[in-house]
N, C-alpha and C positions, 0 to 999 in steps of 0.2 A: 504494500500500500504506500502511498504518497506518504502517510506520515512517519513510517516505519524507514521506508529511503532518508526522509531529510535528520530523522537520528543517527541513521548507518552514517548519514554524509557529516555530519556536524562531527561525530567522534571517530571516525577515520582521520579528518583535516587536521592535519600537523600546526596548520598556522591558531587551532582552537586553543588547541594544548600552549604553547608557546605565544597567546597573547592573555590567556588566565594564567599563567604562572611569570608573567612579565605585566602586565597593564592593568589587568584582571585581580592579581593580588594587590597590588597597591591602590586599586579603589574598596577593595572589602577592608583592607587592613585601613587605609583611611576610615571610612565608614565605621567600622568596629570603634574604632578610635571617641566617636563621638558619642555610644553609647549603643546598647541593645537593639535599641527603639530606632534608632538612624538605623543601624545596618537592616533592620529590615525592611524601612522606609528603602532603602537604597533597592534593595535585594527586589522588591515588590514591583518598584517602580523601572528596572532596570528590566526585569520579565517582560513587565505588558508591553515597555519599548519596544522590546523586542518581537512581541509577538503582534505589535499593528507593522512596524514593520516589513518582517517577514510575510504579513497579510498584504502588505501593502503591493508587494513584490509579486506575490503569488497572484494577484487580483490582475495584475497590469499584466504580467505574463500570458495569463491565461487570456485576457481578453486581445491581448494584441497578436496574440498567435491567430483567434478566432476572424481579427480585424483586415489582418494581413497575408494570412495563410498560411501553408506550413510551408510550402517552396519559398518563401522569404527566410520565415526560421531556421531554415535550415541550412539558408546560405549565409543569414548571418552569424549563426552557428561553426561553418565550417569559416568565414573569417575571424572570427573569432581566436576559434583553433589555430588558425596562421600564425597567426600574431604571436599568439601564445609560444608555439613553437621556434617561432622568431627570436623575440626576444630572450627565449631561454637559451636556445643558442648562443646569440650574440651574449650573452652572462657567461656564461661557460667559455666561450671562446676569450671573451674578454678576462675572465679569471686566470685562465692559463696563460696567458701574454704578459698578464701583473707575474707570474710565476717564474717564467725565464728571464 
């Protein structure tokens, strides 16, 4: 199901892990900082952020796939992918040149 994938995809992503134990700790640890009550305040209002959101995303997607079609999605998908591949490269290629 949709909601079971964006779990799998959420705790698979490496950048999840390594921005809760970098950016992620230091606003709980702030928060805690200012009492019980805050960090739940935080903890509460940091959720629904997230979950309008992730709605908000989910809502636009869906509708613009419907809008546009999926021969658009899918080309902008596989540019997407380009890109992506692009620039990873060019990181890697550029890493190894800082190297020698």
């Amino acid at each position: 199901s949709p909601f079971v994938a964006g779990i799998l995809m959420s705790a698979w992503n490496p950048y999840f892990v390594v921005w809760w134990v970098t950016v992620g700790a230091t606003l709980v640890y702030g928060a805690w900082e200012f009492g019980v009550w805050q960090f739940v305040l935080f903890a509460v209002l940091h959720w629904s952020l997230d979950f309008v959101w992730d709605s908000l995303l989910s809502i636009t997607t869906y509708r613009g796939t419907k809008l546009l079609g999926p021969r658009f999605l899918k080309s902008v998908t596989l540019a997407c992918g380009a890109l992506l591949l692009f620039f990873g490269g060019k990181f890697v290629l550029d890493a190894v040149a800082h190297l020698t």
